[in-house]
N, C-alpha and C positions, 0 to 999 in steps of 0.2 A: 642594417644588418650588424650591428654594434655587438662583441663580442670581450667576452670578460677573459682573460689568460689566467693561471696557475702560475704565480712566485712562488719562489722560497722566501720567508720573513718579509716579503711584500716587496722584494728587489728583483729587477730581472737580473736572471740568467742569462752568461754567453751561449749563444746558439752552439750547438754539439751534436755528433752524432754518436749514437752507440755502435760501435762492433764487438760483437762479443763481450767482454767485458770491459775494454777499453774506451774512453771518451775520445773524439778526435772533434777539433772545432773547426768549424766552416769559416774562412777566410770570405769576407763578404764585400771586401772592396773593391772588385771588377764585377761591372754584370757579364751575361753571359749572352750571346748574339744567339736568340730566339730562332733564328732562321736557321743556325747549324743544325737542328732536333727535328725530330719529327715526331709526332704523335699520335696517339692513336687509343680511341674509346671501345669498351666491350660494348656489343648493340646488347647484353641483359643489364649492364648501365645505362643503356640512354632509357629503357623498357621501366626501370627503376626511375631513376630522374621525374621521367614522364606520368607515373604514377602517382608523382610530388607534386606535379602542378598545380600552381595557386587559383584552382577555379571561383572559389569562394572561399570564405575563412582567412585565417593570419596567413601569414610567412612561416615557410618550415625552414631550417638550415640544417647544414651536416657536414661533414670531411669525406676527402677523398681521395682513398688507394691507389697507388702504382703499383708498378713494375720497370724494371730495364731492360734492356735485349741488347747487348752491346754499349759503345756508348753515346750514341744518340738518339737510340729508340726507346719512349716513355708510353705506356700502355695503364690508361684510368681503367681500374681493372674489379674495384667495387665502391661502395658506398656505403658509406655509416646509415641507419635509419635515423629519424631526426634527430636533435641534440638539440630540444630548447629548453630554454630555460625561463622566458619568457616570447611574448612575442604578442603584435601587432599586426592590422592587415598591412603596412609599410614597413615594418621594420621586423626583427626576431634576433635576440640575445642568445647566442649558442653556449651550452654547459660544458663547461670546459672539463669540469670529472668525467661526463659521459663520454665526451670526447675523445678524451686521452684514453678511460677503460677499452672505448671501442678499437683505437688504436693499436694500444699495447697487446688487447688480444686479436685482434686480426693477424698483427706484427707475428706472434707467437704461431699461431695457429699453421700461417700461409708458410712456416717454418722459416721465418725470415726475409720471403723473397718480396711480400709487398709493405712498401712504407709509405709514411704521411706524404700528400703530393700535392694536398691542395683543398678549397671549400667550394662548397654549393650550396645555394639557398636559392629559394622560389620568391617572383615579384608577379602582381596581379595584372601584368600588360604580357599580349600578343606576343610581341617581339622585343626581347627586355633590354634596358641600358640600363648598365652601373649607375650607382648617384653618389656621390663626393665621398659617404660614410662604407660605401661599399671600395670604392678604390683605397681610403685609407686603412679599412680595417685589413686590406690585403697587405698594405706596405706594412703595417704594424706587427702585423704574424709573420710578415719576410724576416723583420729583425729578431723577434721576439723565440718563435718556435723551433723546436728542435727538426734541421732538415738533412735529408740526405742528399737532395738535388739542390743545383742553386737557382730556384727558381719557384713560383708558387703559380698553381693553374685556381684560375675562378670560374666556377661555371652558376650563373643566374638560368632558372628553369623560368619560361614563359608560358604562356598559354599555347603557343603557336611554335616558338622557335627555342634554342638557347643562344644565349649570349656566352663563348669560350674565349679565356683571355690568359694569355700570361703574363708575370710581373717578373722581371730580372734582376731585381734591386736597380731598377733605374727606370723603366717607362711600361708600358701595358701595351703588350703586342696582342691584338686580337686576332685567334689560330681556326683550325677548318680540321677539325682528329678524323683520321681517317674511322669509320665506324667497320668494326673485325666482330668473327664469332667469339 
């Protein structure tokens, strides 16, 4: 699930978030205990997701909208259509232009209230497990990506099940969202 970022002059960028017109940068040196949060997926996201399974064919990948309710409640609330750019029946290079357009304008649209929260991509097994380039490409977007939360959700679409994980800048706590209208 190897994905390519957006530099500037081919340097990364400190991770930031927008408010308004303001940059504020996300202090990324303590993670954040997984277990204070709680979560929670729309069932017309998991309807979607499910749509995406890798029955036959490559790998599809895409990002994944929020929401907050306070401050421990996080609500995956839509879904990019795919963003590849390439792809494999094992692997899938996500566009990181498409990405970001679908981003910025969802960002716009939902009039600010849902931001980047995380990625999905589909694997051709039942019941999916990460594979090495899946957990690093998570830790790499943890550093790299512009976040508002400290924390980055992965969800692997299966045949049968999903595989839902969080990365805190420090380890992969695999979570249970509660699924809402």
């Amino acid at each position: 699930m190897g994905r390519k970022h957006k530099y500037r002059n081919g340097k990364r960028r400190n991770p930031c978030v927008i408010v308004g017109a303001v940059k504020k940068h996300l202090a990324r040196t303590a993670s954040v205990n997984v277990d204070d949060y709680h979560f929670e997926i729309k069932q017309e996201v998991v309807n979607e997701l499910k749509s995406n399974a890798q029955r036959e064919g490559n790998e599809l990948c895409g990002v994944l909208m929020g929401v907050q309710f306070g401050d421990k409640l996080y609500r995956v609330s839509k879904i990019s259509p795919p963003c590849v750019k390439c792809h494999t029946r094992c692997g899938c290079e996500r566009d990181a232009a498409m990405a970001n357009h679908f981003i910025e304008e969802d960002y716009n649209l939902s009039e600010h209230t849902r931001f980047y929260i995380g990625e999905w991509h589909t694997h051709s097994e039942d019941n999916p497990t990460p594979s090495a380039i899946d957990y690093n490409s998570i830790k790499d977007n943890y550093q790299t990506a512009s976040l508002v939360v400290p924390f980055l959700l992965m969800i692997i679409v299966g045949t049968k099940s999903f595989h839902i994980s969080i990365y805190n800048g420090d380890k992969f706590v695999k979570v249970e969202p509660e699924v809402v209208l």
